[in-house]
C-alpha positions, 0 to 999 in steps of 0.5 A, a space after each residue: 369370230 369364226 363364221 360358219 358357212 350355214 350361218 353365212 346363208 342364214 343372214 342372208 336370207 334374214 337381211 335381203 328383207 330388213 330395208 327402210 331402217 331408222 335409228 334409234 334415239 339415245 341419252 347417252 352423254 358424250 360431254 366427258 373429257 375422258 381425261 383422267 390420272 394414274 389410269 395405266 396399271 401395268 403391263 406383261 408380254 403377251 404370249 400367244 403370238 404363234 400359228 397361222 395369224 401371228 403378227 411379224 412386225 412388231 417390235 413387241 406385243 404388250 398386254 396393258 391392264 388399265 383403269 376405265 369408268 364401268 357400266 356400273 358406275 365405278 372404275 374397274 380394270 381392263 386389258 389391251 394389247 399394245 403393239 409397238 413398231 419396227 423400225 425407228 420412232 418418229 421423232 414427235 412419237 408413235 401416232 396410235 391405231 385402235 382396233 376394235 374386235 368382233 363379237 367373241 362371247 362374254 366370258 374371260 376366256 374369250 378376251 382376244 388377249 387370252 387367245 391366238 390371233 385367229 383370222 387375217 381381218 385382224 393380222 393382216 392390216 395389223 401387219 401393215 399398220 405396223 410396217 407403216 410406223 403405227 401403233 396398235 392398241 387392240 382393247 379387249 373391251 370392259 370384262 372381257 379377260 378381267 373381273 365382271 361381265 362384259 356389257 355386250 354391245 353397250 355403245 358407250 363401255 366399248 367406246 370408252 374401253 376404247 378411249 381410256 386405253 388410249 390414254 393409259 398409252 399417252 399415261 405410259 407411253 409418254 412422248 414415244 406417243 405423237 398423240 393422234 389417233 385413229 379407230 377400226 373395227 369390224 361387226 361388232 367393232 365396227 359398233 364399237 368405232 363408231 361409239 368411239 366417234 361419239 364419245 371422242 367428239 371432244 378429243 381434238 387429237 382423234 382423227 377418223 373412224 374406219 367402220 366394217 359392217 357395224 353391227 345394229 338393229 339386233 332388236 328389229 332383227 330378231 323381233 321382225 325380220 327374223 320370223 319370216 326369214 326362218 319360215 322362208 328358208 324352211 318352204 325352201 326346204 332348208 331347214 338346216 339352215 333355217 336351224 343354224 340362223 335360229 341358233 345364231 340369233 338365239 346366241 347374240 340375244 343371250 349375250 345381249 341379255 346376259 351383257 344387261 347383268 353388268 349393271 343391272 344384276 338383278 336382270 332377269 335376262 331367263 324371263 327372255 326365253 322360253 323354259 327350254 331355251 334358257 337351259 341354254 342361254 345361261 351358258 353365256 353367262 357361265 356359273 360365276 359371271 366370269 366363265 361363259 362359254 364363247 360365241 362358236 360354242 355357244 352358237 353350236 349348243 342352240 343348234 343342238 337342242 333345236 335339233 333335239 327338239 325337232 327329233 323328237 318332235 317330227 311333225 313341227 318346223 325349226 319355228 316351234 322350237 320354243 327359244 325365245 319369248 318374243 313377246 317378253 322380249 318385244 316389252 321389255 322396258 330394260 331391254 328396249 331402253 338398252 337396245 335404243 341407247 345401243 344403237 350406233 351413229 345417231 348423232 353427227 360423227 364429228 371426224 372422217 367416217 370410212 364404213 365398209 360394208 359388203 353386199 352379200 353380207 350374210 351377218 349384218 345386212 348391206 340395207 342395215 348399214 346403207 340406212 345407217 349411212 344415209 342417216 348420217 349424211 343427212 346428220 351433216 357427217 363427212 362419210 365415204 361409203 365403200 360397198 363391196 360387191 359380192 363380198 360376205 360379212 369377213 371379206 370385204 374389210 380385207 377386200 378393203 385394206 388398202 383403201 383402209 391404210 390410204 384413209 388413215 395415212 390421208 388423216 393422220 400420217 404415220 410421222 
């Protein structure tokens, strides 16, 4: 996702104060051998391989639609890039590299596959990967480009949207493919990698994980830290700021409330917000479920009502704004129980973890991901923490690439 510069000062001043944090516990089953017939459906040529970030060294760049199980409880189609080297194939196969995208919104028009490749996080490494002999399997997650919703932040359809398109590709594929396989991903893949670790415990043949910035503690953040944060930077005199931050928060509840309806449609995700906000939390969703607008849009609509309201309201602060209901939000058992069950790395990652995590991270804070980290050390898992100093929320996965080759040649080589 595109990151505004005002959005980048907001989370840091949100995320400077979110220390000292726990995960939550989750239910969900990991037990699954993910194995399944007649999963690959079919494929086209992906056909927007073109401007500043389009990706060189590929000897093709496939959009895959496949079977996975959904949130709902019945299999439903999905979509993935796939990109296949230059150069010769190994003689055992291609070994096979997961990337799992950032937030990008809910709506089909958003799905990575229905667009340009739009930043170097993605491009650059993808590039590099490929010219080392490896396989690209970029899912664009459940709903995402295919009928329903997408269930935002839901660990275990990203994981498994993850997983089944790795194995639509061992379907397909055949013995062009080695079989191992590795997963990276940054913000909102970075969330979805470290799913694919939990959900994958049982697949011998997946290698490690390589986390940036993983998204978690949404809940915690927009309930506590986010209150004082907003009226810290309003003293300061930034109220601009003050209003993109609230704008943002505002936008990644929307999808995460909205993301609810894909397996509980009767999820009355409006009762989250006030009557005014929900005015404009409904465009997430869009009209049909399927035609939701995308992040930037979405982020941009917010911050023009709050300025709107403060217009006409000129004696109040960007904190009177009436967004969301926090107390619906704070009690909300469907939410609560989704936002403990979303929370990532909660249990023993069985494979080498590589998380990536910038410390002046503006979007997901250096301390959220430093706890994370801590937990799992003393879950047993084998973790290498690179922090990166001075670097934001896009630019420490790029400051970090090569060590992000090294680590994937180090555990699983490319022949």
């Amino acid at each position: 996702m595109k990151a505004l510069f005002s959005r980048h000062l907001l989370a840091a001043a949100i995320f400077t104060s979110a220390l000292g944090l726990t995960a939550c516990g989750s239910d969900n089953d990991s037990s699954d051998s993910y194995q399944n017939s007649r999963i690959y459906l079919s494929e086209t040529t992906y056909s927007h391989n073109q401007g500043d970030y389009k990706i060189t060294n590929a000897n093709s760049i496939k959009v895959m639609s496949y079977n996975m199980p959904g949130v709902a409880g019945k299999d439903v189609k999905a979509t993935a890039m796939v990109m296949t080297p230059k150069g010769e194939k190994p003689k055992d196969g291609w070994r096979v590299v997961v990337w799992a995208h950032g937030t990008v919104g809910v709506g089909d028009s958003c799905a990575p596959s229905n667009n340009e490749f739009t930043n170097n996080r993605f491009s650059a490494m993808a590039d590099q990967l490929l010219a080392e002999g490896y396989m690209i399997v970029a899912p664009d997650y459940e709903g995402l480009g295919t009928p329903g919703i997408h269930p935002y932040l839901n660990l275990q359809s990203e994981a498994k949207s993850a997983i089944y398109a790795v194995n639509a590709v061992k379907e397909h594929y055949k013995t062009d493919i080695q079989g191992n396989w590795m997963s990276v991903g940054q913000s909102q893949g970075g969330h979805a990698v470290l799913g694919i670790s939990q959900y994958a415990a049982n697949d011998a043949s997946y290698k490690g994980t390589v986390a940036g910035a993983p998204a978690s503690s949404l809940g915690y953040i927009i309930t506590q830290v986010a209150p004082t944060a907003l009226q810290n930077l309003v003293n300061n005199g930034q109220p601009e700021v003050a209003i993109e931050a609230y704008a943002e928060l505002l936008a990644y509840a929307a999808y995460t409330a909205v993301g609810i309806k894909a397996y509980q449609p009767d999820f009355d995700y409006q009762a989250l917000f006030s009557e005014r906000a929900a005015k404009v939390a409904v465009n997430a969703e869009g009209t049909t479920g399927e035609n939701g607008i995308c992040l930037t849009d979405l982020h941009n609509q917010f911050a023009a009502d709050i300025r709107s309201y403060l217009s006409t309201n000129p004696n109040q602060t960007v904190l009177n704004y009436p967004g969301l209901d926090t107390t619906e939000f704070a009690n909300n058992q469907t939410l609560q129980k989704f936002l403990a069950n979303t929370q990532p790395a909660t249990k023993k990652l069985n494979t080498p973890t590589l998380i990536i995590q910038g410390t002046l991270d503006m979007a997901v804070p250096f301390a959220v991901t430093q706890s994370l980290v801590e937990g799992q050390v003393k879950l047993g898992s084998t973790i290498d923490f690179q922090p990166v100093v001075g670097a934001s929320h896009t630019q420490a996965i790029v400051e970090k690439r090569p060590e992000l080759v090294a680590f994937i040649k180090k555990y699983m080589p490319a022949q």
